[in-house]
PyMOL Python script that loads the backbone (N, CA, C, O; Angstrom):
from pymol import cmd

cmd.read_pdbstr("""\
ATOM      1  N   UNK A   1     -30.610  17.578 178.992  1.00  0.00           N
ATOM      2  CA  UNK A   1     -31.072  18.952 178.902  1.00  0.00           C
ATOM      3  C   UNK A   1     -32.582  19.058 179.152  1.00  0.00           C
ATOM      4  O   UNK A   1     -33.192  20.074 179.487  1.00  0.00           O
ATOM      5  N   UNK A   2     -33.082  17.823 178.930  1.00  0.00           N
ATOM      6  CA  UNK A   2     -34.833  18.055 179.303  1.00  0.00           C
ATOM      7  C   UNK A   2     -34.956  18.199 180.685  1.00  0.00           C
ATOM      8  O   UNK A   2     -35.590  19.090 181.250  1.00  0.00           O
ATOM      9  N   UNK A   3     -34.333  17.297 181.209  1.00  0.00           N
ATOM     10  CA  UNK A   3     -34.516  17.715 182.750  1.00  0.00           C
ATOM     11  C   UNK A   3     -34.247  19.024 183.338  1.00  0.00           C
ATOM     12  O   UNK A   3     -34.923  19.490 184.254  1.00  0.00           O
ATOM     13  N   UNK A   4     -33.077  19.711 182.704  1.00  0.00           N
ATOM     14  CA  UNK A   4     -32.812  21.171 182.850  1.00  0.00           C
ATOM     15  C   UNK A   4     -33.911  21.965 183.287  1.00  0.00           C
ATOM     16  O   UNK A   4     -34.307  22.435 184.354  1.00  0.00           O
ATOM     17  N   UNK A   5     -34.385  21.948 181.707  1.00  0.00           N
ATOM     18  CA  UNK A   5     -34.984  22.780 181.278  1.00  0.00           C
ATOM     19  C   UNK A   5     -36.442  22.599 182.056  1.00  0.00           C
ATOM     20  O   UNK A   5     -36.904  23.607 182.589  1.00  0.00           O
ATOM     21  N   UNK A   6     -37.159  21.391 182.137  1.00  0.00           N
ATOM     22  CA  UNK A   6     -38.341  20.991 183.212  1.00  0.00           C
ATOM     23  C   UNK A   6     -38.065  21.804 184.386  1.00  0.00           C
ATOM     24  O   UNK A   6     -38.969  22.491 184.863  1.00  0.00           O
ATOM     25  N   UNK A   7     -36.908  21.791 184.895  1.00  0.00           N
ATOM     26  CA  UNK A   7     -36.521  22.376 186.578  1.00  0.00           C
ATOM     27  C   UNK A   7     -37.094  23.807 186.404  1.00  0.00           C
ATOM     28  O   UNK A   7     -37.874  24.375 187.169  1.00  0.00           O
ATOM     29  N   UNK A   8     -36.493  24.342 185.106  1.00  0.00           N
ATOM     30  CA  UNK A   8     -36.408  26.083 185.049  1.00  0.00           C
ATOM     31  C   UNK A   8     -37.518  26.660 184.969  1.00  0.00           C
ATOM     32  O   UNK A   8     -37.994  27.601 185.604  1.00  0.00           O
ATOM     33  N   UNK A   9     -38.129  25.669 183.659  1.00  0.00           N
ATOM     34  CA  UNK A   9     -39.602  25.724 183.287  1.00  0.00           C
ATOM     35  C   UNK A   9     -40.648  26.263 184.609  1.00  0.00           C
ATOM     36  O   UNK A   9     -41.375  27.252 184.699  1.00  0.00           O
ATOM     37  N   UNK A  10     -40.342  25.080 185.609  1.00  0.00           N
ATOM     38  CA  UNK A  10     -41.239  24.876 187.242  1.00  0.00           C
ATOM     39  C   UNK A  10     -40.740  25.813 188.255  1.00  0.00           C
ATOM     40  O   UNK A  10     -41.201  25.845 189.396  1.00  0.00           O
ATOM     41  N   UNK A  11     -39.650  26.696 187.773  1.00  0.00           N
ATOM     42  CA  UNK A  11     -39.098  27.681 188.779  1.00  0.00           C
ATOM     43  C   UNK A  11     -39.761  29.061 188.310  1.00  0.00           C
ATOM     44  O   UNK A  11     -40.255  29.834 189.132  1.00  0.00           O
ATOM     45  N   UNK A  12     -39.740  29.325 186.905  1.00  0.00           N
ATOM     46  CA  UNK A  12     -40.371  30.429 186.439  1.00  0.00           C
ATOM     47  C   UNK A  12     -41.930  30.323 186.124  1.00  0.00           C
ATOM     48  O   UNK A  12     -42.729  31.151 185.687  1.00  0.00           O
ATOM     49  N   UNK A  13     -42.048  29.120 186.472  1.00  0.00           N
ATOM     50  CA  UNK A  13     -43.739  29.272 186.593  1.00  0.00           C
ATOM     51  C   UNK A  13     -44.732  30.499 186.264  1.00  0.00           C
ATOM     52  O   UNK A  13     -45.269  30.982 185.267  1.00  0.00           O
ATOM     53  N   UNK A  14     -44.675  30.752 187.740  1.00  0.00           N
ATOM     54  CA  UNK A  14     -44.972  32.186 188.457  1.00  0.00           C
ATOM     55  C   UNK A  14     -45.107  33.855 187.460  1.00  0.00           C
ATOM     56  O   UNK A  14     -45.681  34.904 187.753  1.00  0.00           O
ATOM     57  N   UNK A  15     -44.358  33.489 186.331  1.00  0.00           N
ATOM     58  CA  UNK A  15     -44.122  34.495 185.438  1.00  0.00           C
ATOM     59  C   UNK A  15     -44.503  34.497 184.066  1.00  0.00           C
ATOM     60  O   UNK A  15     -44.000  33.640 183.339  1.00  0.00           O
ATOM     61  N   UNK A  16     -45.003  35.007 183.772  1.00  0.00           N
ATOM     62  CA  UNK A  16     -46.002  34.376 182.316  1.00  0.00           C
ATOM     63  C   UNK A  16     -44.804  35.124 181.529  1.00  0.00           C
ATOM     64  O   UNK A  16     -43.955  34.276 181.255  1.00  0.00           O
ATOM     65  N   UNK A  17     -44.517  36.101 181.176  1.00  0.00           N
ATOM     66  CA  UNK A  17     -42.781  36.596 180.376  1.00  0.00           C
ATOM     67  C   UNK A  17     -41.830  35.669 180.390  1.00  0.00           C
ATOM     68  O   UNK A  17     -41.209  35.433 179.354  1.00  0.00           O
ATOM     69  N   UNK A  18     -41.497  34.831 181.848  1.00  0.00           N
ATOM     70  CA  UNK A  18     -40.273  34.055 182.049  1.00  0.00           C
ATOM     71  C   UNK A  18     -40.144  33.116 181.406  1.00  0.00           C
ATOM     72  O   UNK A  18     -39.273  32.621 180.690  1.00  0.00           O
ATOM     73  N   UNK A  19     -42.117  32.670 182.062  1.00  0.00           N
ATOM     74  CA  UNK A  19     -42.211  31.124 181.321  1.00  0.00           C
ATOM     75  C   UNK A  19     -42.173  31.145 180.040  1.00  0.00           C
ATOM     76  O   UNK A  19     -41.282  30.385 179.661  1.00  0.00           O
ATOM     77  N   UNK A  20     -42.904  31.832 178.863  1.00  0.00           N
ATOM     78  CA  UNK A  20     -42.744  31.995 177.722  1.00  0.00           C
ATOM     79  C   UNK A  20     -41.392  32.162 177.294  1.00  0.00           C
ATOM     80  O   UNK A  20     -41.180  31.477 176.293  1.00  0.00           O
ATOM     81  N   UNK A  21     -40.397  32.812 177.673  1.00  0.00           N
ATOM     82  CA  UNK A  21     -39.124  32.914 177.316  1.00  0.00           C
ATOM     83  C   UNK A  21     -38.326  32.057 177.400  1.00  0.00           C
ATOM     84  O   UNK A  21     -37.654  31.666 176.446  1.00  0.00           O
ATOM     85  N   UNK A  22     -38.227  31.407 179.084  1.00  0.00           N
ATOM     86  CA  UNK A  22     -37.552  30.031 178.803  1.00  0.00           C
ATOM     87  C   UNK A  22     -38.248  28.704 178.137  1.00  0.00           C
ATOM     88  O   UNK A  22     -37.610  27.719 177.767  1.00  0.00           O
ATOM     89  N   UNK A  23     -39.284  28.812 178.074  1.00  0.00           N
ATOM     90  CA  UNK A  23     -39.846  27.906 176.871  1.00  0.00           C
ATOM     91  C   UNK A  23     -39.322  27.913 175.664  1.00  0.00           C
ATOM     92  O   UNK A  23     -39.230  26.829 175.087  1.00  0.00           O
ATOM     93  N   UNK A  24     -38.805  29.260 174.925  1.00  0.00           N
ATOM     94  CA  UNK A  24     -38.465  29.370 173.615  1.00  0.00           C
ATOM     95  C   UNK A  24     -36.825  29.106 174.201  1.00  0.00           C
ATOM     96  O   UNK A  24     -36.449  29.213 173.034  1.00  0.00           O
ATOM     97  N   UNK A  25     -36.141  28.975 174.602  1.00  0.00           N
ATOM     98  CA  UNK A  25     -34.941  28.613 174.905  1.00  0.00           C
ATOM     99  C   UNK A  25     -34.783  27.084 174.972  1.00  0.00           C
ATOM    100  O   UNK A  25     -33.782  26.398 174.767  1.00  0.00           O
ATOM    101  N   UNK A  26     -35.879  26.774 175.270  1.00  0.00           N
ATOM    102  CA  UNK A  26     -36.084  24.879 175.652  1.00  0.00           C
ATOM    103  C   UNK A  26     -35.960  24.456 174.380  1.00  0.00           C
ATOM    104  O   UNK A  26     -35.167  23.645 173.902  1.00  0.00           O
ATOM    105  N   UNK A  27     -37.030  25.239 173.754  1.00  0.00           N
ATOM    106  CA  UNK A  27     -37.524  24.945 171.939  1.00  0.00           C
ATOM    107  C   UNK A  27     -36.488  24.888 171.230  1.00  0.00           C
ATOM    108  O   UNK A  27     -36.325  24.013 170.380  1.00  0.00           O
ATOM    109  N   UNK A  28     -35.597  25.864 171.494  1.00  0.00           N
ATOM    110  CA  UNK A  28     -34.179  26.415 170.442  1.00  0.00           C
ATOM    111  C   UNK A  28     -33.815  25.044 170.438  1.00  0.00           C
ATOM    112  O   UNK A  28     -33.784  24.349 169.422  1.00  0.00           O
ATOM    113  N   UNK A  29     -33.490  24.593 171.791  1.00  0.00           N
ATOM    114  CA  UNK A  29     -32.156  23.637 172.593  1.00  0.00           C
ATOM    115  C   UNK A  29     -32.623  22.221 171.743  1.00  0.00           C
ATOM    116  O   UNK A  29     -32.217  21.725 170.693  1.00  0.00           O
ATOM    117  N   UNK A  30     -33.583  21.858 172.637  1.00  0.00           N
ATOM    118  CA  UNK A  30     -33.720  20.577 172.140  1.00  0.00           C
ATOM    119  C   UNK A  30     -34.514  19.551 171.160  1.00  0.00           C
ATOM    120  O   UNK A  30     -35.597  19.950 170.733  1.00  0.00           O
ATOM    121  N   UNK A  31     -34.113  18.406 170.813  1.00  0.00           N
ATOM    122  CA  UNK A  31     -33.749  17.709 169.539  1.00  0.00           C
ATOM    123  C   UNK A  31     -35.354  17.261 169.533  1.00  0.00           C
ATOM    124  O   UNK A  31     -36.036  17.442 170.541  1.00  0.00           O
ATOM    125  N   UNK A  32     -35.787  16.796 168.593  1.00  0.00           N
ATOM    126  CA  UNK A  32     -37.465  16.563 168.049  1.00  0.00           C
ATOM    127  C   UNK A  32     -38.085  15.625 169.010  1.00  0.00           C
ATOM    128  O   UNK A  32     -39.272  15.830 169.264  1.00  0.00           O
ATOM    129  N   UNK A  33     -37.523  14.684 169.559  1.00  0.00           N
ATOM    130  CA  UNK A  33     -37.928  13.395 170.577  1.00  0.00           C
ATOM    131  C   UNK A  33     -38.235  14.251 172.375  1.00  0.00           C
ATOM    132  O   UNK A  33     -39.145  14.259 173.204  1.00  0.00           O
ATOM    133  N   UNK A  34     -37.291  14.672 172.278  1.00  0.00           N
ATOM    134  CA  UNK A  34     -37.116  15.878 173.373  1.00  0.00           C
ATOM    135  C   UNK A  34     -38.466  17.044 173.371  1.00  0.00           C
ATOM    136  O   UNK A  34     -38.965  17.569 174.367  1.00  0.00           O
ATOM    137  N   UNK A  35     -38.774  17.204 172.234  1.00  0.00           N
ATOM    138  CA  UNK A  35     -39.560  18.539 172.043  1.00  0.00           C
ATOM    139  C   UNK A  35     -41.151  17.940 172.468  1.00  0.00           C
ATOM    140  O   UNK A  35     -41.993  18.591 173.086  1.00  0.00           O
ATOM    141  N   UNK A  36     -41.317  16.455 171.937  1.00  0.00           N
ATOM    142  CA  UNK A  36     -42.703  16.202 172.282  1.00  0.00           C
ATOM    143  C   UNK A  36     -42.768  16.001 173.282  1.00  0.00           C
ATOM    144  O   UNK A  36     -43.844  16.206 173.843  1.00  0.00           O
ATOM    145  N   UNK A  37     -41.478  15.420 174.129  1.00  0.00           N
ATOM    146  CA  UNK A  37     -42.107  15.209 175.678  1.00  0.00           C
ATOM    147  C   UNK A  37     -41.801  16.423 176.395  1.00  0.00           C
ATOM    148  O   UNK A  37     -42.342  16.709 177.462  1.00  0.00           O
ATOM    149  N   UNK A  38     -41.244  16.885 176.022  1.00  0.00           N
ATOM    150  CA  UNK A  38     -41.775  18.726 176.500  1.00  0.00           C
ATOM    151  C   UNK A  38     -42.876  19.257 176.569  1.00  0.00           C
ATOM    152  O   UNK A  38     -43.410  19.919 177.459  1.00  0.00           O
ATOM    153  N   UNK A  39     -43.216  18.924 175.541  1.00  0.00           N
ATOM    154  CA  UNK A  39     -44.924  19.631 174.766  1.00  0.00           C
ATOM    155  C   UNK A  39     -46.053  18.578 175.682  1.00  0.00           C
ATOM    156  O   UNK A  39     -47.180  18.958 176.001  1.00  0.00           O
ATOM    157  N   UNK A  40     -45.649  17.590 175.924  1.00  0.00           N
ATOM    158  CA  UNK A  40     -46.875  16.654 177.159  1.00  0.00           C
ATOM    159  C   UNK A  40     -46.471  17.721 178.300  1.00  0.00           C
ATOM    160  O   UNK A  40     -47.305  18.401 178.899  1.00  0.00           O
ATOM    161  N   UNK A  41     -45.192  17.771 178.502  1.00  0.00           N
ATOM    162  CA  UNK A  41     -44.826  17.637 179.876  1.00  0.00           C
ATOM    163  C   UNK A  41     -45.828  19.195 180.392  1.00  0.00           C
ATOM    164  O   UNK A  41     -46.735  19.213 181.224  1.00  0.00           O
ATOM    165  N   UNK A  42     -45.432  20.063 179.800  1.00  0.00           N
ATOM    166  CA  UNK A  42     -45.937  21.075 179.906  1.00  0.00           C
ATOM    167  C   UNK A  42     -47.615  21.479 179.728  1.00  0.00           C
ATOM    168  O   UNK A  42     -48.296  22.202 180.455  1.00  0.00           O
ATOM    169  N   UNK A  43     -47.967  20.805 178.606  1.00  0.00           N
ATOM    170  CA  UNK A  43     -49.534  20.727 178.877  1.00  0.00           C
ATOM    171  C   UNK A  43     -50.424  20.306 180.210  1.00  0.00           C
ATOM    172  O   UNK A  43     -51.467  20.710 180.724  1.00  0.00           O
ATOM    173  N   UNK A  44     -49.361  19.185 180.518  1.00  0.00           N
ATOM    174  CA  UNK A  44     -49.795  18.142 181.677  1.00  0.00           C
ATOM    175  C   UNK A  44     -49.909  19.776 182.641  1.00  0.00           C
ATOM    176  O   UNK A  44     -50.900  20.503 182.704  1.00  0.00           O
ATOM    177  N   UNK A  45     -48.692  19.972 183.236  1.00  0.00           N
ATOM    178  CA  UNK A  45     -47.970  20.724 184.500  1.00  0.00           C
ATOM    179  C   UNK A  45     -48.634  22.317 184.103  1.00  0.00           C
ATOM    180  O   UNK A  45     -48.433  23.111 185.023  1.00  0.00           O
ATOM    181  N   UNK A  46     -49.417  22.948 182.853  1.00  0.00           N
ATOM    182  CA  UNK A  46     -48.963  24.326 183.243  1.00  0.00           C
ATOM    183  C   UNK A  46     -50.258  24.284 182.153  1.00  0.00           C
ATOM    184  O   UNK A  46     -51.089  25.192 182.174  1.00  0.00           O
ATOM    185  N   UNK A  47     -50.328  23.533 181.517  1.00  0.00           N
ATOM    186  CA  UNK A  47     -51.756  23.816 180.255  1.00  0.00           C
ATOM    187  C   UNK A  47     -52.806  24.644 180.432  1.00  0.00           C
ATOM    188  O   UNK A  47     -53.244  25.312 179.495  1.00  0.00           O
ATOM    189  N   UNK A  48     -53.401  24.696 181.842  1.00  0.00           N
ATOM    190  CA  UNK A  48     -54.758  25.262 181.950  1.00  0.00           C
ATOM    191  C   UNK A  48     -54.363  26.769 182.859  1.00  0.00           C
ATOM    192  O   UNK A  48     -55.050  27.480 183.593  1.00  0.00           O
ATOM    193  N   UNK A  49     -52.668  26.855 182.327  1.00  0.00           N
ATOM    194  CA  UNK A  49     -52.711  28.068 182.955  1.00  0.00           C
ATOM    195  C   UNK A  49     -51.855  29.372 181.404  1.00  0.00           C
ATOM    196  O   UNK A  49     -52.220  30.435 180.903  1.00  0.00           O
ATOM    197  N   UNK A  50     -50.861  28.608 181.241  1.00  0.00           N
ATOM    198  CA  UNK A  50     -50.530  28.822 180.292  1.00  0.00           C
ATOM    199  C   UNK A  50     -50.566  28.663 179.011  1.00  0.00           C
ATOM    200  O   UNK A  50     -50.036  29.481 178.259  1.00  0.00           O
ATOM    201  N   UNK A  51     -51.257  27.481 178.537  1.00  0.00           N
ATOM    202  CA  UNK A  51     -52.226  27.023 177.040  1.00  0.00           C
ATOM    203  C   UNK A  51     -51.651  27.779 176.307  1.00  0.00           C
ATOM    204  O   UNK A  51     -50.573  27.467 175.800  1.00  0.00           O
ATOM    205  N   UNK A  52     -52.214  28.882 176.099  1.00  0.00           N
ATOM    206  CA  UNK A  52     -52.025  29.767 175.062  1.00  0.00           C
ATOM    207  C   UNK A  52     -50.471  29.698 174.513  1.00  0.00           C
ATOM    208  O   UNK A  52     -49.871  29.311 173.511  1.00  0.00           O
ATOM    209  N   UNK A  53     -50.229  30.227 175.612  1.00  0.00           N
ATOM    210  CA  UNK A  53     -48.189  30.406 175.527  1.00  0.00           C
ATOM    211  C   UNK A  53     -47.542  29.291 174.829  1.00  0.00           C
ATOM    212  O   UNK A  53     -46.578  29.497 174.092  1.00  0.00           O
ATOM    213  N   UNK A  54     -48.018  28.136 175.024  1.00  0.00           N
ATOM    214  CA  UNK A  54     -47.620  26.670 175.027  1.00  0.00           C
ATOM    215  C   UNK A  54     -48.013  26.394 173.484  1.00  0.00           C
ATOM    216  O   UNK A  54     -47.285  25.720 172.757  1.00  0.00           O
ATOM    217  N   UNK A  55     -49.105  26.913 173.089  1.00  0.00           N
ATOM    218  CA  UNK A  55     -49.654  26.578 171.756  1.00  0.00           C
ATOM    219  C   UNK A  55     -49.026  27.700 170.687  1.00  0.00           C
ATOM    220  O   UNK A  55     -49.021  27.551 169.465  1.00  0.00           O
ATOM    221  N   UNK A  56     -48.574  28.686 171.304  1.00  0.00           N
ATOM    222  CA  UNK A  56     -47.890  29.863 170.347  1.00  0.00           C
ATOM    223  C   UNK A  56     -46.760  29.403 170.152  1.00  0.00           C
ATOM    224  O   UNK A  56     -46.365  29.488 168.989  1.00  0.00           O
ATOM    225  N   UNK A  57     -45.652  28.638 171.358  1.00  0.00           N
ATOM    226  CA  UNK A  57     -44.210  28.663 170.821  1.00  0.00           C
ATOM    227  C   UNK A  57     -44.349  27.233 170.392  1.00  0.00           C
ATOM    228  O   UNK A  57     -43.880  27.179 169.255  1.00  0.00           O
ATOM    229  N   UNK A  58     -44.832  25.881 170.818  1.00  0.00           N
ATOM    230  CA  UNK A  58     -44.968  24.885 169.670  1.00  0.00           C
ATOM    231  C   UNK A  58     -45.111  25.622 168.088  1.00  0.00           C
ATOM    232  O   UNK A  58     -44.092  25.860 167.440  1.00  0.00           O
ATOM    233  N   UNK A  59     -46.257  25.896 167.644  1.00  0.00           N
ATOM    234  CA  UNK A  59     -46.708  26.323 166.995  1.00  0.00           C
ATOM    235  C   UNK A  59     -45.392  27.378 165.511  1.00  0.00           C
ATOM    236  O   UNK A  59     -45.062  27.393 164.325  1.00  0.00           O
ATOM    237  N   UNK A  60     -45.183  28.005 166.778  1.00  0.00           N
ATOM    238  CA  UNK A  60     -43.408  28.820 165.998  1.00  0.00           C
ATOM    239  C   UNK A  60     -42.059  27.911 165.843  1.00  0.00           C
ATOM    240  O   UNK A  60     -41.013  28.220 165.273  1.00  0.00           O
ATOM    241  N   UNK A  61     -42.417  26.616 166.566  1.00  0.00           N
ATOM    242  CA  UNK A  61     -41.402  25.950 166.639  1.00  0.00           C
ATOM    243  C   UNK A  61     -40.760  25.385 165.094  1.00  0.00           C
ATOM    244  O   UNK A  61     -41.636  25.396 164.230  1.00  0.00           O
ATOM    245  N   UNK A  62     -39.387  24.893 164.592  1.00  0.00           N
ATOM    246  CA  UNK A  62     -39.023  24.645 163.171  1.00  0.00           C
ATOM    247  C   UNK A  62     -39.359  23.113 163.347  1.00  0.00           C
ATOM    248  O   UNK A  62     -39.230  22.340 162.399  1.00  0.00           O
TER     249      UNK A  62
END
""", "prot")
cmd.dss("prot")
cmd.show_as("cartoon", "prot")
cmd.util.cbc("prot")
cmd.orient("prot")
């Protein structure tokens, strides 16, 4: 499912609503080991665009 979700993540880019949304869908989904290399993956790929977004739904994450 990480890979999924990486694909969707890099397709909705483009959309600061999308990306934030399927981010919290990623968050729901997957398991704690999963979630940190999400949380690189995404800093790495989208950090200096989306940061904020990235630090709000970690942040809300359980």
């Amino acid at each position: 499912m990480l890979e999924y979700f990486k694909l969707i993540l890099s397709k909705v880019s483009f959309d600061k609503r999308l990306f934030e949304r399927e981010l919290r869908k990623a968050i729901k989904s997957l398991v704690e080991d999963e979630l940190k290399e999400l949380k690189n993956w995404c800093y790495t790929h989208f950090g200096q665009v989306y940061g904020p977004i990235i630090d709000r739904q970690f942040v809300l994450a359980p």
